[in-house]
N, C-alpha and C positions, 0 to 999 in steps of 0.2 A: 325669443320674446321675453322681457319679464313678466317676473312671479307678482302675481296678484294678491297671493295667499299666502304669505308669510304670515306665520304667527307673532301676535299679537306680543306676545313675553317669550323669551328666551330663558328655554326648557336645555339646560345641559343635559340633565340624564339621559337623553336621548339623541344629543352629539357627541358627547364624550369620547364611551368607549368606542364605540363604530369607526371613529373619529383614529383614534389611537389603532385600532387592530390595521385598518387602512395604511396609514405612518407603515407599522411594524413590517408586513407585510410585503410591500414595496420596496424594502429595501433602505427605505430614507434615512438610516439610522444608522447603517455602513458606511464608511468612508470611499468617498470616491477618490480613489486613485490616481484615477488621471487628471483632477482637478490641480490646475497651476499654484495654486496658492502657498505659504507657508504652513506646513501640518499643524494642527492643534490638536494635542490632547487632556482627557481629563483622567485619572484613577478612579473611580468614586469610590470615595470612604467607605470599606465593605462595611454593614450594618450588621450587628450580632444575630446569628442562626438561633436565638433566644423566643423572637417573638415577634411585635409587631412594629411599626415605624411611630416613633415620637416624633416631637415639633420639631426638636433639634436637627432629625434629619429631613423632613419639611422642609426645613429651611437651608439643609444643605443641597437638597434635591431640585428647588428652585430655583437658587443662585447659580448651581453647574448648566440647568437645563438650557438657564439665560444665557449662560458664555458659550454652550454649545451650538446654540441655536445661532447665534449673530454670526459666531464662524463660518456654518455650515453655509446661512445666507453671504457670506463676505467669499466663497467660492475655495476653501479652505477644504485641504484635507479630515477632514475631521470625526477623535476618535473619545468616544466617552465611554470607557469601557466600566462595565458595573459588576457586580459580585459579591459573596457576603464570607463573613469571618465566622471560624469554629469557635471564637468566646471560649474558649476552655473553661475555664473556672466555673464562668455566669452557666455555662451548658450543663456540665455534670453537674451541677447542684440543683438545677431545677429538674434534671431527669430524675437525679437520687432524690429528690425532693417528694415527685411525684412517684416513684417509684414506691417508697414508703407508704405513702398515703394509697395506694390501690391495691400492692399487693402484700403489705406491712414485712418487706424485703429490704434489706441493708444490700448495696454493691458488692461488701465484702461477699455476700450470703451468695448473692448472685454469679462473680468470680468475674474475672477481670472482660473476657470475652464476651459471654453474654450480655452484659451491661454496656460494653459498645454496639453492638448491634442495635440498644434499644434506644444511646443516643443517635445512632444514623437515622431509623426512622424516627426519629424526635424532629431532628434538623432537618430531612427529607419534606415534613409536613408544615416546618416553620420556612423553611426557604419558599415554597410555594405560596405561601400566606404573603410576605415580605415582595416577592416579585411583583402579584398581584398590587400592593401598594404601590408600589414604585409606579406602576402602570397610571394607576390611578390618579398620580402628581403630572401625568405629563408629562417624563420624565425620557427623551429621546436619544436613550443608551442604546448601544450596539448590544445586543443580548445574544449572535452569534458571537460575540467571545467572550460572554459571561467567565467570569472564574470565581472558586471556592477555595480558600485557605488551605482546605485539607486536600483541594483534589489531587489525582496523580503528578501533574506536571510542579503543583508549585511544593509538593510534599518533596519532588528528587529534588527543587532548587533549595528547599531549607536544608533538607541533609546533605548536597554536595556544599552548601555554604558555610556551615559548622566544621567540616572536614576539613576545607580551606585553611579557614579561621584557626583549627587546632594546629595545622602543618605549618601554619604561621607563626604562631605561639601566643595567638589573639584569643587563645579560647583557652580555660584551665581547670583543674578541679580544686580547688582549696577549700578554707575556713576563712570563712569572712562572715560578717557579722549581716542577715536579713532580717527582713520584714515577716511574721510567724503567722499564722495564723491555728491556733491549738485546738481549732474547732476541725478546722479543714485539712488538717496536718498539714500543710504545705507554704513554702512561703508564699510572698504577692509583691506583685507588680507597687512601685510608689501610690500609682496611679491607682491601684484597687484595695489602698488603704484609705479610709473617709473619716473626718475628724468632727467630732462631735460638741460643743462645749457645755460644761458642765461644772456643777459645785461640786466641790471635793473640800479634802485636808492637805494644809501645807507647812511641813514639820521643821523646824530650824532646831539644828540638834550640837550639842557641842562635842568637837571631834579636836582632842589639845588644844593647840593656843587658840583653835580657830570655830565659827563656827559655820556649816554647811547647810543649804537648805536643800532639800527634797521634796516632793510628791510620791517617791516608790523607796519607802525606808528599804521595803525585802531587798529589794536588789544589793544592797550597801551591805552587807553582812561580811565581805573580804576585801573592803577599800583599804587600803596601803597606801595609796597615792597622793598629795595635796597640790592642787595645780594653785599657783600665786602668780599674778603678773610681774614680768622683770622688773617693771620701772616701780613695783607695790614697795614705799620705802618700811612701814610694817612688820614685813614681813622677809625681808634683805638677809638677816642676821639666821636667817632657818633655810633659804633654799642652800641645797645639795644636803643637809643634815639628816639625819636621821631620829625618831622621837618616840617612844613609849608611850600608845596610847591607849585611854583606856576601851576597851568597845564593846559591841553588840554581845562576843561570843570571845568572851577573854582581853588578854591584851594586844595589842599588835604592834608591830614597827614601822610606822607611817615615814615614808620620804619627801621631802619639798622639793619640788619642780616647779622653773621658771618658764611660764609658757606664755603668750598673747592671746593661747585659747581661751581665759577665764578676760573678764570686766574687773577691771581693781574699783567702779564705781557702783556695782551690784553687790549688797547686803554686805557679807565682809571683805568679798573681793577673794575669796578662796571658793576652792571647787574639790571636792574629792571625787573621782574616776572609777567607772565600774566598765570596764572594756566590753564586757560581753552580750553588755543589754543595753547597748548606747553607743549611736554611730559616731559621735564626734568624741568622745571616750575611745574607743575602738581604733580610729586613729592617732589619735596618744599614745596608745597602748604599742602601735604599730613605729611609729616615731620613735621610743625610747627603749625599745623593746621589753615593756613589763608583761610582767605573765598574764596570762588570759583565762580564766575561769569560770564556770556556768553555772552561775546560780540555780535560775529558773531552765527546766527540760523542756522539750516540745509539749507534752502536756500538761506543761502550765502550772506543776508543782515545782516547789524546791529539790534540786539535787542532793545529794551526799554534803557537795564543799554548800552545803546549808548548815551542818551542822546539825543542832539538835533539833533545827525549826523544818529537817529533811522531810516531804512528803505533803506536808503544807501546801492549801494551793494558795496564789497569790492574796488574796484577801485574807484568809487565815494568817497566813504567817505575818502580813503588814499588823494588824491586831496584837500577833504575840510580841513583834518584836518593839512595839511600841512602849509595853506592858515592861521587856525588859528593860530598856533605854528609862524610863520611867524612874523603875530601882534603882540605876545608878546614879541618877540625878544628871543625866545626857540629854535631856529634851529642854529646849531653853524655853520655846513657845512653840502653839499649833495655831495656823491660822485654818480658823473652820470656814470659811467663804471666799476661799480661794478658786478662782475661774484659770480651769484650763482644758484643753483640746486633747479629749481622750481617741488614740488612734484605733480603729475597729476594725474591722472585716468588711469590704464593701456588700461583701455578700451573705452575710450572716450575724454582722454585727458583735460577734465575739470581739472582746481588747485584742489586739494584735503584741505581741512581746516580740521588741527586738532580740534577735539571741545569736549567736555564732553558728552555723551547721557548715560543716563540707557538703557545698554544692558548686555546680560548674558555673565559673561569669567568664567574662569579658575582659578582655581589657583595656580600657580606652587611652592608657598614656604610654604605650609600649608602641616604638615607629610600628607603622603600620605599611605602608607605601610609599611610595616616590608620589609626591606632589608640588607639581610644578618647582620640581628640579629638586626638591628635598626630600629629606623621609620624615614624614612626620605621621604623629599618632591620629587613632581614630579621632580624639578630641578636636587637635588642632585643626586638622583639616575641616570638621565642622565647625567651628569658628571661622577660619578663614573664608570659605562658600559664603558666607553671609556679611563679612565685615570687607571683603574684596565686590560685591556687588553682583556676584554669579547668583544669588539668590536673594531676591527683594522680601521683604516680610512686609505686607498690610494689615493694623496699618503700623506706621514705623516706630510708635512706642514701644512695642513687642519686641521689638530688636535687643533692648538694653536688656528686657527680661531673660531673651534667649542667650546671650554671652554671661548672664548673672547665673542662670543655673547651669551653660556648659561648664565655665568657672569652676565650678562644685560638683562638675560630676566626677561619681566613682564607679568601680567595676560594676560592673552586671550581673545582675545572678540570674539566668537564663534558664534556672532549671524550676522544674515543679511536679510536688509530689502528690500528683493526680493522673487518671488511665486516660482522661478525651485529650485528645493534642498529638504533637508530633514526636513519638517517641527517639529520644535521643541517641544519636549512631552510636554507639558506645557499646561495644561486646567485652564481655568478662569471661577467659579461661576459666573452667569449673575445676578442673585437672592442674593446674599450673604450680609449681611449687611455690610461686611466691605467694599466689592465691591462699595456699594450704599454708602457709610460715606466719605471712601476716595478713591476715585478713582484711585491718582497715588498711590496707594500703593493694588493695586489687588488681592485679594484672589486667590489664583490658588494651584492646584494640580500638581506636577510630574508624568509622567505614560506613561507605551507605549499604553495604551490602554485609551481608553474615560472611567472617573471614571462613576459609575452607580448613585451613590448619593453624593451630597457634604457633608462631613462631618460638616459643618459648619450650614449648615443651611437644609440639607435634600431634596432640589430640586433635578432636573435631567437636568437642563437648563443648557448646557456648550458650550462656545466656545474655539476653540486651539490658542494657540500664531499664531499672523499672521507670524511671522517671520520664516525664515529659517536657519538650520547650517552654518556656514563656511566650505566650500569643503573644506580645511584643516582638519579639524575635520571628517569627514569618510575618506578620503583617509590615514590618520595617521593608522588605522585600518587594513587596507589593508594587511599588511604579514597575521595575523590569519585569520580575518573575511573571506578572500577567502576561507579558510579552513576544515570552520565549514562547516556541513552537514544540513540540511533544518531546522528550531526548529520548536519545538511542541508547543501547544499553552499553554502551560501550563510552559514553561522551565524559567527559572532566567537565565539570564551571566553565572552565575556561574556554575549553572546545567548542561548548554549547555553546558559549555568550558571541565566539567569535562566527559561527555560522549563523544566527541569527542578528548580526551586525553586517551583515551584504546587503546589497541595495535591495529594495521591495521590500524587506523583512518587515515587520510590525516595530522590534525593535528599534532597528535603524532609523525607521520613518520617525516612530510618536515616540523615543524618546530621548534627551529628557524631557520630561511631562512639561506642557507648558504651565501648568496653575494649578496647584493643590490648595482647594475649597474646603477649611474645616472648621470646626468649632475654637476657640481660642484655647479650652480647657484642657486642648491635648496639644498643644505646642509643643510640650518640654515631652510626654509620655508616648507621642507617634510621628510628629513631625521630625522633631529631631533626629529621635532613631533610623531614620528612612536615605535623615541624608547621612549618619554613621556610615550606614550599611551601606547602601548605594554606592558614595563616594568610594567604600574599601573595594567594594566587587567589582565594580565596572569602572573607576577612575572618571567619572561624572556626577556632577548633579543630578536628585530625582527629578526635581523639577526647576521653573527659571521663578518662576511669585508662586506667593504663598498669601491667602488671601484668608483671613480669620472672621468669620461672627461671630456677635456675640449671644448672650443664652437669651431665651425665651423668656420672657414672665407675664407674671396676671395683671389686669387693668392698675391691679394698686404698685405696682412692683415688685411682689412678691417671687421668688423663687415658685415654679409649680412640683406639685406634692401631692403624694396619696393623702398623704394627712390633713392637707387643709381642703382637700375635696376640689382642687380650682386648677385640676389639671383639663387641657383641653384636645380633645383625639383629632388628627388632622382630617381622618377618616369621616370623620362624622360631620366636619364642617364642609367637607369635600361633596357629601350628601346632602346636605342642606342649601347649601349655597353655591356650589361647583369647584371643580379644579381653579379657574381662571381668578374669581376671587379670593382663593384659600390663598393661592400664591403672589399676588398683589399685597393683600396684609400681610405676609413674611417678608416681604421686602419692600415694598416703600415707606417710607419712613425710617428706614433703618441706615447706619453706616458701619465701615467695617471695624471690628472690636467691640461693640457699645450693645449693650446689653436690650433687647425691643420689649415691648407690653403688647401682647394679644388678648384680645377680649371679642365675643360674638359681634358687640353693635359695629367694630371696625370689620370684618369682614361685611357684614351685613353691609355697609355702608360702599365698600368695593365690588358686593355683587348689585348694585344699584348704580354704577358705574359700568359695571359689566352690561347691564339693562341700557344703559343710556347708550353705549356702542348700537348694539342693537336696533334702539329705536332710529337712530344715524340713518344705519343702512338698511331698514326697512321703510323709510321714508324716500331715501334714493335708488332703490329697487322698485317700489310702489307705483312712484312718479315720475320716473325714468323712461325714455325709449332707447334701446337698442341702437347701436353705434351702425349696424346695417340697417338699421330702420331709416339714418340720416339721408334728407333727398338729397342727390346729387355729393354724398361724402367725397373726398376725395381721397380720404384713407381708407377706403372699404375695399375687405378682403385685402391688405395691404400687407399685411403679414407681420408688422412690426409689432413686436412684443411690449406690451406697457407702454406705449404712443399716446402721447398728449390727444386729447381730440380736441380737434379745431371748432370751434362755435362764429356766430357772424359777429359779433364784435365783443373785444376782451374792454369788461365792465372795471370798474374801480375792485369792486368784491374780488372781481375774478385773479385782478392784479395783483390785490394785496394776499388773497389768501394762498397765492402760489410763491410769494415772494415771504411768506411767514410758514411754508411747508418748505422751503428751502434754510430758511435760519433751522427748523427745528431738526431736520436733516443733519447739519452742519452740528450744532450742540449735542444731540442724541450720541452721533456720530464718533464726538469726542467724551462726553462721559461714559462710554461701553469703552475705550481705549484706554481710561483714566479708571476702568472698573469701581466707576460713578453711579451703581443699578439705579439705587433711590431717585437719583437728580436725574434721571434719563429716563426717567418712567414717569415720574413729575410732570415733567414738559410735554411729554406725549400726554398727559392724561387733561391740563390745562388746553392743548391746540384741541383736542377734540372735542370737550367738553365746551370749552370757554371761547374757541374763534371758529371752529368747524361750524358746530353746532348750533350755539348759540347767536352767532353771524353771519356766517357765509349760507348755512344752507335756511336760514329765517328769510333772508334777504333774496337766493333765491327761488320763494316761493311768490316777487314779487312780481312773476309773470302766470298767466294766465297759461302758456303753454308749458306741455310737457315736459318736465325738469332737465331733460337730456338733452334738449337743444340748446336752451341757454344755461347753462350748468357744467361746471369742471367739476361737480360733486364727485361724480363715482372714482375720477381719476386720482381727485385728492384722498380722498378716502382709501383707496388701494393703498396711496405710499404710504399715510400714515399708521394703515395696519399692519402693512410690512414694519416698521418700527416697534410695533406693539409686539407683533407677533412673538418674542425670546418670551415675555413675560404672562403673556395671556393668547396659548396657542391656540386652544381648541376654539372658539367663537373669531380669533379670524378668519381661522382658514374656514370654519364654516362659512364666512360673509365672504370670501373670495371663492367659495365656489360655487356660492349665491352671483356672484357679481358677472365672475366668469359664464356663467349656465344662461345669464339674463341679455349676452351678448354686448353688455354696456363699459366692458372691459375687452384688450383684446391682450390675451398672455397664453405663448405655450409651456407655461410649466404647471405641471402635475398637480402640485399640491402650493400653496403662499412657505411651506417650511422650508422648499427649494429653490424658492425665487430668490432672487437677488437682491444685495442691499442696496436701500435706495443711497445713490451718488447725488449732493448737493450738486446745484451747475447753474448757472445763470436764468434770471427770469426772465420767461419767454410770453409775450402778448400774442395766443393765438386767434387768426381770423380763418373764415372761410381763404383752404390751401397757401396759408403763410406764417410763417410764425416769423417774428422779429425782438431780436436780444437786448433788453432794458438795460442802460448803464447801472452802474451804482449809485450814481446821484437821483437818476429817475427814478430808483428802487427808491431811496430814500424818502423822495418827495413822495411817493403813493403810500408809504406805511404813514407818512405825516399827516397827510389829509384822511386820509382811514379814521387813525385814532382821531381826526377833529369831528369827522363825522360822527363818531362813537360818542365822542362828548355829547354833541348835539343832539345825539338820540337819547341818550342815557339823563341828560340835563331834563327834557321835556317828559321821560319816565318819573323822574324824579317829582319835576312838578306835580302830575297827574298825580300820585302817591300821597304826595304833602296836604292837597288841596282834595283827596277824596274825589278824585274825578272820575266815576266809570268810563271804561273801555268803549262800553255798547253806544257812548256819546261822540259823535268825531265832532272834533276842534277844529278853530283854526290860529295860524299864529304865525307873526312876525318878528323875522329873523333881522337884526341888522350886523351887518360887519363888513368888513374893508377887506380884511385877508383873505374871505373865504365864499367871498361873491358869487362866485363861478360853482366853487365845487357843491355846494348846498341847493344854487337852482339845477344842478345837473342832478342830484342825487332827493329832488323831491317825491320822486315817484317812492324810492325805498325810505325815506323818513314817514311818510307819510303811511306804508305799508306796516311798520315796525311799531309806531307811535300813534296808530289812530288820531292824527292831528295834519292838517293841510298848512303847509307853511308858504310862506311869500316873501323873499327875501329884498328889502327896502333900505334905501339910501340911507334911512335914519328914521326917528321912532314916529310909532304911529300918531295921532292926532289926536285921538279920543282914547288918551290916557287909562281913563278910570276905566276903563273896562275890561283891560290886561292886566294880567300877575307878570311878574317878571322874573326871568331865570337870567345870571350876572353870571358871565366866564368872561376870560381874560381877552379872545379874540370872538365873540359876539355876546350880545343878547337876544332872548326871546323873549318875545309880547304875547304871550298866551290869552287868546281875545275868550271872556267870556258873557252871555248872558247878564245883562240888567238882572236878573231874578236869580242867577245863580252867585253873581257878586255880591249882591244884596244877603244872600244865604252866606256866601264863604265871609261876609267881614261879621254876621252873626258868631258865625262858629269860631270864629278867631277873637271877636272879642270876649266870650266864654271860655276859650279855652285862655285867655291872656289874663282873666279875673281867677280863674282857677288856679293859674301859679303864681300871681303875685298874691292870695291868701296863703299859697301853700309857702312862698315866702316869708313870709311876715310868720307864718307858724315856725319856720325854721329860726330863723333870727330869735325869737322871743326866748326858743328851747336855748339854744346856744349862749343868751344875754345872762340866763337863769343860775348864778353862781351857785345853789346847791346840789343843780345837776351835773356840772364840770368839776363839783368838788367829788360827788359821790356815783356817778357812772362810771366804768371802766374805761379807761385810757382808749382801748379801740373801739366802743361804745360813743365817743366823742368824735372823735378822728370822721366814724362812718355818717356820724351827722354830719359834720362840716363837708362832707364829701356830697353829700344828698344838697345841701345848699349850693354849692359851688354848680352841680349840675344844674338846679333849677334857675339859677341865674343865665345862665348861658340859654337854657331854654326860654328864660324870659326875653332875653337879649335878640333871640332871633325873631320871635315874634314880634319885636318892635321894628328891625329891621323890614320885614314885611308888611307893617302898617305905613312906612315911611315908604314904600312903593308902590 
């Protein structure tokens, strides 16, 4: 029987989670296996063990949930596998952070062990918090195969990967020139330096013939070098020479080098070179093989080769050494308001100094593997993936970004000098003579495991590198290593990847991934890296698209910020307004790349949409009877899932709105394949809104009986919440178990998350036990006459509007037209229901003129009949209001005629008057038009 007693507003807090535990529970969120389909799967971007979920991954939470979810219903193996990253960096600083502040203890103080333990329970309490979010989105991940960056399984896959990598000769330890941070001792990821701008000084200083300009004089204290463009003619008569100059700390022998590295159209076209604190410097330095020297130390003072200014931290010494330059008459000008982008610490906002350290990278231009018949380096082959079509970027301006910065990549510095992370396989003999002869130069072994004897000398004495991976370097892993099954203590990389490449595997099936869902911000700092890795491990693609949004911001555009107070917690909107809303405003309106504006009144405004579902299917619950309630059904107890039900005669309404749920089918259909969300959630939210709702179920209420007999309500309303359902789960599947429970649907599946996608198919007119297939011409002619109908309704709403006509008055009115004879006397019952007005459609116009208003469309008019007393009032009101704009004209003109007002008003001060005329003309215009009828 249906429910009587549905509530009046739709209360998520009280569907939600029930709602989700339900989901989790059953299974629904596992991959069915045996389902025919082609696999789908998603990674999802693990979220930092830091803390709690931003917009940004909101928004990545509701886009995957969408593509999960359409799969799942398309009958698709499908796998959304979720998990969160150890954030090294961001992790030990807020535990040492906190750590300080409770027990006023340094990690040092604490000792390397202890202070892991206290990040585990840190990350143990923050992953708990962070799942719970996820829950809270919606979010229909397989959480039986949750995985964690650090856990056992993906910890053997980064160390048997490094291993690889070093036996390859893709992994090294040298001096290369990183990113510092002198707070943190350790260097940083590209991606975890953030750039600030700001006023500063910018010194143009004369170095011989030429002069050089800077912002960091300290660094300059043992330049030698002078880079000149080849074609600089200037400057011709000095490259390869040598020159006495005078400088900071004596004199020095500066050399001219011809290079393209410098602008011969910047200041003077000369560049002098400091290798060691400047990555395009550095490789010059690399190129010509000049000496390499370090100023600036890790922390952050001058070294020795400083000379006298040794010990100085960078601010002091820039002061002295200005002071010296000064005396010798070397500083030509300072420009005090010079703007440039100071590089910090993302985590602590210390300046970062670029500086040379021995640490272990990468190498990305040394062959790496055989691809597709070559050997080519990590670089190439990422390039190739994407410029050969094996990996799509959306949207496709990113593409040019992403060959721009492979372009310019260089080695990797993979290592960091911090204790949370994956410490690096690397043992060092304590015993070893080379150990004991040269020290910087360490005997060590690669290995996932502690070697048993040194080769070198036979001891068993080892320590492991202090150092830790760069979280880049495991979460690049990420599409497989989730995938792999536990390893044996005995497996290789290679052993492993090839037993979990047998049929059934997780591997095998979901990957490569089909769609990696991410912010655009980390294209070049995680997308890439993944297909690096991937590509070298496994000789595949991570995934087949790559699909980018853009950031988040505030109503005005702004970037969101502690600072300006205008960030907004998804958490909280989630509480205020629901899931189903919070994820609507993250994504309609939006496309991929481009940057969206979130603000309360746009949610508010999608859970008012969310409300209006609701009231749909509390209307068609309400007024409905039960499909076994039909006398003599002859689909009762028939068993067929989702079955049209047959009524005694298929209405115009009924025609059009089943042949306007098959276009939106068909559209829907293709923008989810065109990962179209915005434009496919649009359309669905117009049919329900603007033709379900506001039409089909208005219209019919325009019988007297029970909405289920003459009504394909509930049936349309199913499919189209089957359409909704990727984007606003929870209130459909509550309304399909409303629908289901009320008998007025007939479906065997479980939940609307596992039913199937609805299949556009030909429209079918059904009758008591028949249904019969509309061509496409007949389809055409019913959507035509529909909208003529709409006109007609909509034209006489109009009327009533213009002319002040209450509702609680019924009209009557004559209709004339030639094309539409037929379909207008057939449809008086519903015009007349819709518009409080009784019409009579006539050969030609009534007789007794004066007493109609007229509405003019291109195939009828209507003779809106009124009252002697009410005419007599509406030509009052209209000549009042027609006195009232031709003064309010005449006051425009006069203003406008007034040459000292268009001499001395502001330009758009004029403009907006002539705009307030031009409108009032028009309005006067139609009111005449009205009097001539």
């Amino acid at each position: 029987m249906t429910d009587k007693n549905i509530p009046k507003t739709y209360d998520p807090q009280k569907v939600e989670d029930s709602l989700y535990k339900q989901w989790e529970s059953s299974g629904l969120f596992e991959p069915d296996i045996k389902s025919k389909g082609k696999p789908f799967s998603i990674a999802m971007p693990p979220p930092n063990a830091t803390g709690t979920l931003h917009l940004g991954h909101a928004v990545m939470l509701a886009l995957e949930d969408i593509m999960t979810r359409y799969a799942r219903m398309n009958g698709r193996p499908t796998l959304w596998l979720p998990g969160t990253d150890h954030a090294a960096i961001a992790t030990e600083n807020k535990v040492e952070k906190d750590l300080l502040e409770k027990s006023k203890k340094t990690k040092q103080q604490l000792g390397r062990e202890k202070f892991l333990k206290e990040v585990e329970k840190f990350v143990a309490q923050s992953q708990d918090t962070i799942k719970k979010q996820v829950r809270k989105m919606g979010a229909s991940c397989d959480w039986s195969r949750e995985r964690y960056t650090l856990d056992a399984g993906l910890s053997r896959c980064v160390q048997e990967v490094f291993v690889k990598m070093y036996n390859d000769g893709l992994i090294y330890r040298g001096h290369r020139i990183v990113n510092w941070c002198t707070r943190c001792q350790s260097t940083l990821a590209d991606d975890e330096v953030e750039y600030k701008e700001q006023y500063g000084k910018f010194y143009y200083l004369k170095y011989g013939p030429v002069t050089i300009g800077t912002a960091r004089p300290e660094t300059k204290v043992l330049d030698k070098v002078i880079i000149v463009h080849p074609d600089d003619k200037r400057y011709k008569k000095y490259v390869g020479k040598t020159l006495d100059v005078p400088w900071i700390d004596g004199t020095v022998k500066a050399t001219f080098v011809a290079d393209k590295a410098t602008d011969m159209n910047m200041g003077s076209g000369a560049m002098t070179i400091t290798p060691a604190h400047s990555f395009v410097d550095f490789e010059l330095a690399q190129k010509y093989g000049f000496e390499i020297k370090q100023i600036i130390g890790p922390d952050g003072k001058l070294t020795k080769n400083g000379g006298k200014f040794a010990g100085l931290d960078v601010r002091e010494a820039r002061d002295a050494i200005i002071a010296e330059l000064k005396k010798k008459g070397l500083v030509e000008k300072i420009d005090e308001n010079y703007v440039h982008n100071l590089s910090v610490c993302y985590r602590c906002d210390t300046p970062v100094e670029p500086l040379v350290a021995e640490q272990w990278f990468v190498n990305v231009d040394k062959p790496a593997r055989t691809w597709k018949g070559k050997k080519r380096s990590l670089k190439k082959i990422a390039i190739d993936v994407v410029k050969s079509g094996d990996i799509k970027i959306l949207p496709d301006r990113f593409t040019k970004t992403y060959f721009q910065w492979m372009a310019n990549l260089h080695d990797w510095c993979v290592s960091r000098q911090i204790w949370f992370g994956h410490r690096i396989p690397v043992w060092y003999c304590k015993e070893s003579s080379k150990f004991k002869v040269q020290s910087s130069k360490k005997h060590y072994i690669v290995s996932v495991n502690q070697p048993k004897v040194c080769p070198d000398c036979g001891c068993k004495n080892f320590e492991q590198d202090p150092d830790t991976l760069d979280t880049w370097f495991s979460s690049a892993l990420w599409t497989f290593s989730t995938l792999l099954d536990a390893p044996k203590p005995n497996d290789t990389l290679d052993s492993w990847i090839k037993r979990n490449k047998q049929p059934g595997k997780d591997l095998q099936l979901f990957h490569p991934t089909s769609v990696m869902e991410t912010g655009y911000d980390i294209l070049f700092f995680w997308v890439a890296r993944m297909i690096l890795m991937t590509t070298y491990v496994l000789g595949e693609v991570p995934f087949k698209t790559v699909y980018l949004h853009g950031l988040v911001r505030d109503k005005e555009g702004r970037k969101m910020s502690k600072s300006l107070g205008n960030g907004i917690d998804p958490l909280d909107m989630i509480s205020d307004y629901g899931a189903d809303a919070t994820r609507l405003s993250l994504v309609l309106g939006t496309t991929p790349g481009n940057d969206t504006r979130l603000y309360e009144e746009k949610i508010a405004g999608y859970r008012n949409f969310v409300n209006k579902i609701w009231n749909i299917a509390r209307f068609i619950l309400t007024r409905s009877e039960s499909t076994n309630e039909h006398p003599n059904n002859p689909n009762k107890n028939s068993g067929h899932s989702d079955a049209i039900r047959v009524i005694r005669v298929a209405t115009l309404a009924d025609q059009w709105i089943q042949s306007r749920l098959q276009n939106l089918i068909s559209d829907v259909t293709n923008h989810f394949e065109k990962y179209e969300f915005s434009s496919a959630g649009e359309k669905i939210y117009d049919f329900l809104w603007h033709e379900l709702a506001d039409w089909y179920v208005e219209i019919s209420k325009c019988t007297d009986a029970p909405l289920g007999r003459l009504s394909l309500a509930p049936e349309i309303l199913l499919e189209a919440i089957k359409l909704l359902h990727p984007f606003t789960p929870f209130i459909t599947e509550e309304i399909f178990q409303r629908l289901k429970a009320s008998g007025l649907i007939k479906s065997d599946d479980e939940f609307l998350a596992s039913a199937a996608w609805p299949k556009a198919s030909s429209v079918q007119t059904p009758h008591w036990g028949v249904s019969r297939k509309i061509s496409e011409s007949a389809r055409k002619n019913i959507e035509q006459d529909f909208s003529a109908l709409q006109e007609l309704i909509t034209t006489i709403r109009d009327l009533r509007a213009q002319h002040n006509l209450p509702y609680s008055e019924k009209l009557d009115a004559a209709i004339t037209t030639a094309k539409y004879k037929k379909l207008f006397q057939s449809q008086e019952r519903v015009i007349e229901q819709l518009t409080k007005v009784r019409i009579q459609v006539l050969p030609s116009k009534p007789v007794n003129q004066e007493e109609y208003i007229l509405g003019h469309k291109a195939d009828f008019d209507i003779y809106l009949k009124l009252s002697r007393q009410t005419m007599a009032g509406q030509e009052k009101r209209l000549a009042k209001e027609r006195a009232n704009l031709e003064n309010y004209v005449k006051s425009l003109e006069s203003k406008l005629a007034n040459k000292n007002f268009l001499k001395n008003a502001p330009k758009e001060v004029v403009e907006k008057e002539k705009l307030k005329l031009k409108e009032a003309q028009a309005s006067l215009s139609r009111h005449s038009d009205q009097d001539d009828r």
